[in-house]
C-alpha positions as CSV (number, residue, x, y, z in Angstrom):
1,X,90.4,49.1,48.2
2,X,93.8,49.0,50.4
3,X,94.2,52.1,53.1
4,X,97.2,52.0,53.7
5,X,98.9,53.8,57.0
6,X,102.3,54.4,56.9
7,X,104.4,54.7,60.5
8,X,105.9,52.8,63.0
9,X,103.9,52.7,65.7
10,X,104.1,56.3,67.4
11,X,100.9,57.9,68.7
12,X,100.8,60.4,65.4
13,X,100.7,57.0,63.4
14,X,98.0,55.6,65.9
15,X,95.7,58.6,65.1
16,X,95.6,58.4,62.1
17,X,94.9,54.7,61.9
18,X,91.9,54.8,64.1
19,X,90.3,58.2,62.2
20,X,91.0,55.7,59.2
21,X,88.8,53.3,60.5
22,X,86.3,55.3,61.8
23,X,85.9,57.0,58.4
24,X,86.1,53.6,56.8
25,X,82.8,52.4,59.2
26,X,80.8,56.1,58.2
27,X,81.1,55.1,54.7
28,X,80.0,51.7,55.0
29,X,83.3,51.0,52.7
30,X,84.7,47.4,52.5
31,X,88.5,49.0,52.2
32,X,91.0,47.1,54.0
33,X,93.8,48.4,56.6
34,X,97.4,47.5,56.2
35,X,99.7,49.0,58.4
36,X,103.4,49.6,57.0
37,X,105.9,49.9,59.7
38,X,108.9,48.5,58.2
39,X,111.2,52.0,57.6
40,X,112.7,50.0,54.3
41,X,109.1,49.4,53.3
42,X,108.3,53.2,53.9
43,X,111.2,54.9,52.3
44,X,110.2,52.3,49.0
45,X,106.9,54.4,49.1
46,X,108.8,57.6,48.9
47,X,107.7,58.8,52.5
48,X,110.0,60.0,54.6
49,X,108.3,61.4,57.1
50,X,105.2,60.3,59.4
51,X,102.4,59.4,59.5
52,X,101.4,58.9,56.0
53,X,98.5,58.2,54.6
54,X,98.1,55.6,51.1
55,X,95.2,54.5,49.2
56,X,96.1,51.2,47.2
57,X,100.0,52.5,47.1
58,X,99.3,55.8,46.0
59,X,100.6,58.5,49.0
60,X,98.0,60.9,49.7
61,X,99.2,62.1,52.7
62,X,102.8,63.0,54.2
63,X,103.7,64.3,57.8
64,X,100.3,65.1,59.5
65,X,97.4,63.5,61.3
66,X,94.6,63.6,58.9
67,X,90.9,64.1,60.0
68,X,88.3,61.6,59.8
69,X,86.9,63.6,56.8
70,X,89.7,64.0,55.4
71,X,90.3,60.8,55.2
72,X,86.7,60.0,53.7
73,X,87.4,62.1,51.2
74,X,90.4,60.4,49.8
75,X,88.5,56.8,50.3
76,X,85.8,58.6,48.1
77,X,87.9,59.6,45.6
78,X,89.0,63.1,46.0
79,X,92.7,64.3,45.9
């Protein structure tokens, strides 16, 4: 599994990546990060605002700083 997090570096962006990884270490998943901060590599996923949040190329997430749960559940499955 790929999380993807979508941004270029702001603190919003940040956030999100490190509840991402902490959600990715409660549930003992094997998912990989990849950060996308390329803007031409963003707008190809659709997103035009961030952070967002993607889970092997499908966006989840748009505009907001997600919780660690949150993000769990999308890891686990859930919309």
């Amino acid at each position: 599994m790929k999380v993807q997090i979508l941004g270029t570096g702001c603190p919003k962006c940040k956030l999100l990546e490190q509840h991402a990884r902490e959600a990715i270490t409660e549930l003992g998943s094997d998912a990989a990060i990849e950060k996308v901060t390329d803007i031409d590599d963003i707008m190809e996923m659709g997103v035009m605002m961030t952070p967002a949040l993607a889970i092997d190329g499908v966006v989840k997430s748009v505009g907001k700083v997600l919780t660690k749960d949150q993000v769990a559940a999308y890891i686990k499955g859930g919309n």
